[in-house]
C-alpha positions as CSV (number, residue, x, y, z in Angstrom):
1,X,-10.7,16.6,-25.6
2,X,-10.2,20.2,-23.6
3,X,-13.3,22.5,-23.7
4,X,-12.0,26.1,-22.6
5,X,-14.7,28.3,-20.2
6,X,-17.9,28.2,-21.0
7,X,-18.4,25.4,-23.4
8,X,-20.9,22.8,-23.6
9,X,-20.4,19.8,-25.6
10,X,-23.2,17.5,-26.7
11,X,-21.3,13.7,-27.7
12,X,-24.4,11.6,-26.5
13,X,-25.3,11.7,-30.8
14,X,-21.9,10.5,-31.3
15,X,-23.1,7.1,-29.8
16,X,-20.3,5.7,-27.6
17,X,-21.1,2.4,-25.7
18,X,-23.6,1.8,-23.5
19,X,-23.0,1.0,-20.1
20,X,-23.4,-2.6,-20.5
21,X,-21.5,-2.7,-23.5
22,X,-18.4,-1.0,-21.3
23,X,-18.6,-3.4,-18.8
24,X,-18.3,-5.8,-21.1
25,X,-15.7,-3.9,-23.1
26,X,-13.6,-3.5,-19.9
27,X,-13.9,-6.8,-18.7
28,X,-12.9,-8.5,-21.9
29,X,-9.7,-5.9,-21.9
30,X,-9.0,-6.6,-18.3
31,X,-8.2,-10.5,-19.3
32,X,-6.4,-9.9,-22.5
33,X,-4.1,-7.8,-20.8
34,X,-3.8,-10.3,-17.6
35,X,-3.0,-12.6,-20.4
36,X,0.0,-11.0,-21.7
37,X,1.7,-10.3,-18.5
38,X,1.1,-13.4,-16.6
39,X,3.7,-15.5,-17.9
40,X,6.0,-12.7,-17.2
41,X,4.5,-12.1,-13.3
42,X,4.5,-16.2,-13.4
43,X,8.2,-16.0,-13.7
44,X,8.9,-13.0,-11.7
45,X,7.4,-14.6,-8.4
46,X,9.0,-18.1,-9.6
47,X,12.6,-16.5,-9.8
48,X,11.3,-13.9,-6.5
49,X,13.3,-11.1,-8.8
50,X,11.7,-8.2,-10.5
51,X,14.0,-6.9,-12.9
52,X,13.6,-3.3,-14.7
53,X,16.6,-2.6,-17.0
54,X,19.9,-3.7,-15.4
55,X,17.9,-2.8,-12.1
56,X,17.2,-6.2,-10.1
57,X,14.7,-6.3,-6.9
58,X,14.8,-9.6,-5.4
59,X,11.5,-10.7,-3.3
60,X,10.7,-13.0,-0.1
61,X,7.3,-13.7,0.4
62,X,5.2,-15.9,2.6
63,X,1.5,-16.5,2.0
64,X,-1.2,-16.5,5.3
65,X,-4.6,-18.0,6.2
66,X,-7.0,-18.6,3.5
67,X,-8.0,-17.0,0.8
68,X,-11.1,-14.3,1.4
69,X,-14.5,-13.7,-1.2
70,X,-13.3,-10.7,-2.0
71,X,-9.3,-11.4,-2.8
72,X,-6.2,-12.1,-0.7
73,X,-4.5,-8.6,1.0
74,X,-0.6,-7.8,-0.3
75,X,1.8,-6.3,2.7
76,X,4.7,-4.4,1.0
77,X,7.4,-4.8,3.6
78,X,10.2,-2.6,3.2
79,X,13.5,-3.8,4.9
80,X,16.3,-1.1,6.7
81,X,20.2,0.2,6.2
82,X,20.6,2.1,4.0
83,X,23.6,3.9,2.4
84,X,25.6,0.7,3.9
85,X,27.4,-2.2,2.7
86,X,25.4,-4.8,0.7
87,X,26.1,-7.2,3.7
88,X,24.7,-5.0,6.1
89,X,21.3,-4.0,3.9
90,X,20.9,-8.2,2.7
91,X,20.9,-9.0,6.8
92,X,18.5,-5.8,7.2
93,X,16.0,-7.6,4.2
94,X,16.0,-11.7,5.6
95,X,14.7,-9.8,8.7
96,X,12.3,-8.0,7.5
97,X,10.6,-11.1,6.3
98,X,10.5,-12.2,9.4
99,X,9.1,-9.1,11.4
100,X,5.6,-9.6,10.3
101,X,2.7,-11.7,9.9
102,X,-0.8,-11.4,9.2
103,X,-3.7,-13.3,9.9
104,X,-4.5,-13.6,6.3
105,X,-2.5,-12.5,2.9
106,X,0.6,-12.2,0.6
107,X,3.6,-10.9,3.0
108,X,6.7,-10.1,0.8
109,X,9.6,-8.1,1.7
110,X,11.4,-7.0,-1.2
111,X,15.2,-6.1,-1.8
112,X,15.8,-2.8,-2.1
113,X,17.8,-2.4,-5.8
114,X,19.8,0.2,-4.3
115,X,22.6,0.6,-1.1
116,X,22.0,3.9,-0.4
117,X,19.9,6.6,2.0
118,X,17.1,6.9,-0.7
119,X,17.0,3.2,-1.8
120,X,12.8,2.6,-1.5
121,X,12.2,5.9,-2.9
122,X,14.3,6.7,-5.9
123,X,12.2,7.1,-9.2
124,X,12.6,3.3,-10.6
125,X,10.3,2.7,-7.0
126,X,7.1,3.7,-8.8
127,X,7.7,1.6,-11.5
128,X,9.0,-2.0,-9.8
129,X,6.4,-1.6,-7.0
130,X,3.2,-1.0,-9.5
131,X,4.9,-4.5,-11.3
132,X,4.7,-6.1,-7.9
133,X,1.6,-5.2,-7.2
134,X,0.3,-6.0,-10.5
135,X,1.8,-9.8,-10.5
136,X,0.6,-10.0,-7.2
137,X,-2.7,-9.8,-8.7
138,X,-2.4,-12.2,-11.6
139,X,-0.5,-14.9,-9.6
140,X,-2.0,-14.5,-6.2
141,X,-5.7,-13.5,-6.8
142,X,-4.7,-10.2,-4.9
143,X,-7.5,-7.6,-5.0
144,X,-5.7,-4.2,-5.5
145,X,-7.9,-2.7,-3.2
146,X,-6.5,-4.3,-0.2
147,X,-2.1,-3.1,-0.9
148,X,-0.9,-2.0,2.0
149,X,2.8,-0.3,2.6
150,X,4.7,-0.7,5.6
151,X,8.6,-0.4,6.3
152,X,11.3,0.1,9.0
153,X,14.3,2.6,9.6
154,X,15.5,3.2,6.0
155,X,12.0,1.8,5.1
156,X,10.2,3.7,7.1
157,X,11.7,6.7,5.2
158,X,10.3,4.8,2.4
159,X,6.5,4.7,3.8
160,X,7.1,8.5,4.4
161,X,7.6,9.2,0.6
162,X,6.1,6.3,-1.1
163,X,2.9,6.5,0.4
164,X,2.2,10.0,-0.7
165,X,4.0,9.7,-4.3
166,X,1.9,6.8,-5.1
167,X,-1.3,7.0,-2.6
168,X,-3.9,6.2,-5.1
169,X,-2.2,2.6,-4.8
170,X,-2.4,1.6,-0.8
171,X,-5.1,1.1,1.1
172,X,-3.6,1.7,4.1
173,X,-0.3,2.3,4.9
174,X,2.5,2.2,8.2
175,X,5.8,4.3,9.1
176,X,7.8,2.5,11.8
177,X,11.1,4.5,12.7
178,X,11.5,6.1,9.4
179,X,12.9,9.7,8.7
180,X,10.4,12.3,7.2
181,X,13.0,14.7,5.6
182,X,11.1,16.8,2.7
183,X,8.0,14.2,2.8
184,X,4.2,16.4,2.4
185,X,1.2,14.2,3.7
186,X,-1.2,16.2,1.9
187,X,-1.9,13.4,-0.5
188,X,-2.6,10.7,2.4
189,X,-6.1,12.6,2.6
190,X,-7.4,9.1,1.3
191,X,-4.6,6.6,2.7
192,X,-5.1,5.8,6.5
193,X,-1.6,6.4,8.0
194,X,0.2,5.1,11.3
195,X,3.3,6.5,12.9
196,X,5.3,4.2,14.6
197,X,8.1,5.7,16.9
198,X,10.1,5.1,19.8
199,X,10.7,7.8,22.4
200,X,13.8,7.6,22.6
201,X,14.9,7.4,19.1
202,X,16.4,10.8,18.6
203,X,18.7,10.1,15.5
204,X,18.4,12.5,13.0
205,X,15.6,14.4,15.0
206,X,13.9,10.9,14.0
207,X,11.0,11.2,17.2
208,X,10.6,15.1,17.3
209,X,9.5,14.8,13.1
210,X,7.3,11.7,13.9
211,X,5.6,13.9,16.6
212,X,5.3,16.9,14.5
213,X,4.0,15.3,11.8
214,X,1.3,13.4,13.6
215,X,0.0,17.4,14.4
216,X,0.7,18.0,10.8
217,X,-1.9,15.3,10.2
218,X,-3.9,16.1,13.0
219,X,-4.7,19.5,11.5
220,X,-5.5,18.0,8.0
221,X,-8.2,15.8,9.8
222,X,-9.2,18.6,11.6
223,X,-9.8,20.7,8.5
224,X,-11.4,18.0,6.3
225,X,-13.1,15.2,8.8
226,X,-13.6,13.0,6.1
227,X,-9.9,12.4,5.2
228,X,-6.8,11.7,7.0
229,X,-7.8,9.1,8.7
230,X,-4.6,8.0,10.7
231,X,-2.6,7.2,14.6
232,X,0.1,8.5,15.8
233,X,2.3,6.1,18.4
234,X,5.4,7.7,20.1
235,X,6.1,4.2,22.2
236,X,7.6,5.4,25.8
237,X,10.9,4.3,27.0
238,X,12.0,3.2,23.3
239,X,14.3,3.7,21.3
240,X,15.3,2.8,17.2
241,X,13.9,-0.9,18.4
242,X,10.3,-0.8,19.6
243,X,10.3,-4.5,20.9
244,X,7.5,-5.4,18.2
245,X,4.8,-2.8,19.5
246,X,4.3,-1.7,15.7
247,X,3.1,-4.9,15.1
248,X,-0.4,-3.5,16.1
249,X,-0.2,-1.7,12.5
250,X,-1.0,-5.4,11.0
251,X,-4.3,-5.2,12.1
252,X,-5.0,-1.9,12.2
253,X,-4.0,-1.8,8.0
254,X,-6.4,-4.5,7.2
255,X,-9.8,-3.2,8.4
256,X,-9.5,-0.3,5.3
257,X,-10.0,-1.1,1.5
258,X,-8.8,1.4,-1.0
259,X,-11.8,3.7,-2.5
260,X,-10.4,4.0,-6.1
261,X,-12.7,7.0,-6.3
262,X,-12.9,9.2,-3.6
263,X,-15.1,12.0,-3.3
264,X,-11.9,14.4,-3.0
265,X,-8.8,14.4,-4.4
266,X,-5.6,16.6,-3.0
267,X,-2.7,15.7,-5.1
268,X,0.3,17.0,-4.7
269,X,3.8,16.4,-6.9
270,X,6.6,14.8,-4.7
271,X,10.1,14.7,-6.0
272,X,9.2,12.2,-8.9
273,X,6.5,13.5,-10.7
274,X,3.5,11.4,-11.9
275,X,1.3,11.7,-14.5
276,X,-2.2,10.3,-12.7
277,X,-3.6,10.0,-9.1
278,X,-6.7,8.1,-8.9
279,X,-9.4,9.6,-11.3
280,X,-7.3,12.8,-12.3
281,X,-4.8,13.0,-15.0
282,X,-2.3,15.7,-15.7
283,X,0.7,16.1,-18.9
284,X,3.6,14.7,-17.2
285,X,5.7,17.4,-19.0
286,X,3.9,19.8,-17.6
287,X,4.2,18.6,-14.0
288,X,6.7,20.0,-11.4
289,X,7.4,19.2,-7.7
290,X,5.2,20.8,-5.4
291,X,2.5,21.8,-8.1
292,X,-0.7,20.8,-7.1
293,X,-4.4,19.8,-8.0
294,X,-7.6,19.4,-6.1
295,X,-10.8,18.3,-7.1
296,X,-13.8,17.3,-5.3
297,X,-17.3,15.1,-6.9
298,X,-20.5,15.6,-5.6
299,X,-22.2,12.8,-7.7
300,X,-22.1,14.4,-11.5
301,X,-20.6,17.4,-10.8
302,X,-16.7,18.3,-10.4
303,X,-15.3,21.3,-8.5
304,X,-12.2,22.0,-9.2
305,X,-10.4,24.0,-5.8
306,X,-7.1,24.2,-7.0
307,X,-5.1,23.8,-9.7
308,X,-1.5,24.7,-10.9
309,X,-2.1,23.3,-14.2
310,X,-3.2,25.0,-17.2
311,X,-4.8,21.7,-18.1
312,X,-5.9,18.4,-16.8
313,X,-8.0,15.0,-17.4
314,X,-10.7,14.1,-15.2
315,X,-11.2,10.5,-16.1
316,X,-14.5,8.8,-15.1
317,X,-16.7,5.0,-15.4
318,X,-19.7,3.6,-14.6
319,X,-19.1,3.0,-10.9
320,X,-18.4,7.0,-9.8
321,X,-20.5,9.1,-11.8
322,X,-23.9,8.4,-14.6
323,X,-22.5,8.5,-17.1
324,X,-26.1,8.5,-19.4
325,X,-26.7,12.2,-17.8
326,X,-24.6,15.2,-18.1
327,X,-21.2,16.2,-16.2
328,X,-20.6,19.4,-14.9
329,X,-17.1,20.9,-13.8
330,X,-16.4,24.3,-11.9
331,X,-13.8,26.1,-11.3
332,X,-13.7,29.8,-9.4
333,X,-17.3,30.0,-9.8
334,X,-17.1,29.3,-13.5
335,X,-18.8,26.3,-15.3
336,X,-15.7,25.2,-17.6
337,X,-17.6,22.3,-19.0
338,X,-21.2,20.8,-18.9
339,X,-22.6,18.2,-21.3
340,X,-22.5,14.0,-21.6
341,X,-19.1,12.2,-22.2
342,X,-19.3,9.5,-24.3
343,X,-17.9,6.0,-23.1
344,X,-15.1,4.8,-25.3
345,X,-13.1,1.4,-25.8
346,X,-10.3,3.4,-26.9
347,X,-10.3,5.2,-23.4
348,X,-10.7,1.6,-21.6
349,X,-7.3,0.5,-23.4
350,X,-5.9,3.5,-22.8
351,X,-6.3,3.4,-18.9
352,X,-5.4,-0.6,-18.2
353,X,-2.2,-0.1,-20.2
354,X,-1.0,3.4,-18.5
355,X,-2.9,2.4,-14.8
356,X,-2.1,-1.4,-14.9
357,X,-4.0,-1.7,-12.1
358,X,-7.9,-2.8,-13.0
359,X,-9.9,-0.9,-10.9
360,X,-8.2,2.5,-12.4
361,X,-9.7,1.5,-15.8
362,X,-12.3,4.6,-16.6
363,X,-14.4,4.5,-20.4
364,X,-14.6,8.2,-20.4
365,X,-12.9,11.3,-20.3
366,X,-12.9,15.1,-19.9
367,X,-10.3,17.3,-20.6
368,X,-10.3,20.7,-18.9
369,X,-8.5,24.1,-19.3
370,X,-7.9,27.0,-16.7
371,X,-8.6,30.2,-17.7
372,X,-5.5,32.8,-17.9
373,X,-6.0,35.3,-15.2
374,X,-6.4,38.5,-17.0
């Protein structure tokens, strides 16, 4: 549904579910679809291989402490190399493993698919970590608010564009001696971020980018105190090897939980495009590199301060807005929409299936349009 400038639509008459009814409705989706992919996650974790295509990510994983009320934590631990030989790259992943260790949750280190300079952040990335994360879930008792991302060297370049790209997905996240290169961190305005770097460590510019973009971040904070949260740690006298300081990350990771709706979205397009970032959707055909889209909620009411877009979806539930009264979106001054959205079990499908991930599961939808500059 996109209702153009000025519009109000009335669908509370078309009598959509109740809020207890959606719950319900969500819930009862939520299992079915746990159902159909937990003999498939089953055997993923019991073969430690993810497969996607011909593609195959193989997985070590050690479990720690006991499991919390609220869910076990998952720490994505991306290994180094590189563009190297497989020898080289499988030595770089059986030590990753063993870098790390939490006081309590699922550790895994997976295998990157690739041997090459962009292995943890090609475009199949998106795809075999959300499948991770997922089984993680099913066969674990993960709760996908507590994913964090971590990597070193080659995975640190990883952390740089992973935990942007996907950032409605970690809830916290680490970059220990990794390489920036084109990497924005305007979408970590929700995803607390640590820089790990030695001193010495001046390959590739490595520690002069760490630096700057700790001020990069720095200034984001500055400019919006509520977001991006983060540390910067430039370890004196090291170099490429920190001698374990980063470890500190551990712990500093697991005190933050993933808000799955934040008060402000800034969302912008890395190098592989996707279609959704926490309660905002756009037409992936429509999406480019570098476009952007921010839009803050202040309870009911959406204000929309950028948008590159001639449309998007804002997607909403129970548990951000009331959805009994009416929604209001602005946009330059402008009311594009005001009226009630009805819930819908149509929209709950929808969500689980594209999101699989069940606290991105919204009942209700609004679709909005930007006005043509005249």
């Amino acid at each position: 549904m996109i209702i153009g400038v000025g519009q109000s639509v009335e669908v509370f008459a078309q009598k959509g579910l109740t809020e207890e009814k959606a719950r319900v409705e969500r819930r009862e989706q939520v299992e079915a679809f746990w159902e159909e992919v937990r003999g498939e996650n089953h055997e993923a974790w019991r073969n430690r291989e993810f497969r996607l295509d011909s593609l195959r990510m193989p997985v070590l994983y050690r479990v720690f402490g006991e499991t919390p009320d609220d869910g076990r934590s998952l720490y994505i631990s991306m290994h180094g190399g590189g563009n190297a030989p497989k020898e080289l790259n499988d030595q770089q992943w059986q030590n990753q493993i063993r870098l790390y260790a939490p006081e309590e949750g699922v550790y895994v280190a997976p295998r990157a698919p690739f041997d090459d300079w962009n292995m943890w952040f090609r475009p199949q990335m998106d795809q075999f970590f959300e499948e991770l994360i997922l089984a993680a879930v099913t066969e674990f008792g993960v709760n996908p608010d507590k994913v964090y991302l971590l990597g070193y060297s080659a995975g640190g370049d990883g952390v740089w564009r992973m935990a942007p790209r996907m950032a409605d997905r970690w809830a916290a996240a680490s970059m220990m001696a990794g390489h920036p290169g084109e990497a924005s961190q305007l979408n970590l305005r929700n995803v607390p971020f640590m820089i790990w770097m030695g001193e010495h460590d001046g390959a590739y510019n490595r520690n002069a980018l760490a630096a700057e973009k700790g001020r990069v971040l720095d200034s984001l904070h500055s400019a919006d105190p509520e977001g991006y949260v983060h540390e910067t740690h430039i370890v004196r006298g090291k170099g490429h090897w920190m001698d374990r300081a980063d470890t500190a990350a551990i712990a500093w990771m697991s005190q933050y939980k993933r808000n799955p709706y934040p008060d402000r979205i800034v969302w912008r397009q890395e190098e592989t495009v996707r279609p959704s970032m926490y309660w905002l959707e756009v037409e992936r055909s429509e999406a480019r590199p570098g476009m952007q889209l921010v839009v803050r909620r202040e309870g009911n009411r959406f204000v929309v301060e950028r948008c590159d877009y001639s449309e998007f979806t804002i997607c909403l539930n129970d548990d951000m807005v009331n959805l009994d009264k009416p929604v209001t979106v602005e946009y330059g001054g402008k009311t594009l929409f005001q009226g009630n959205v009805k819930r819908s079990a149509a929209t709950i499908g929808r969500t689980i299936r594209e999101r699989r991930d069940m606290r991105l599961v919204f009942s209700a939808e609004v679709g909005v349009r930007i006005p043509v500059a005249k």
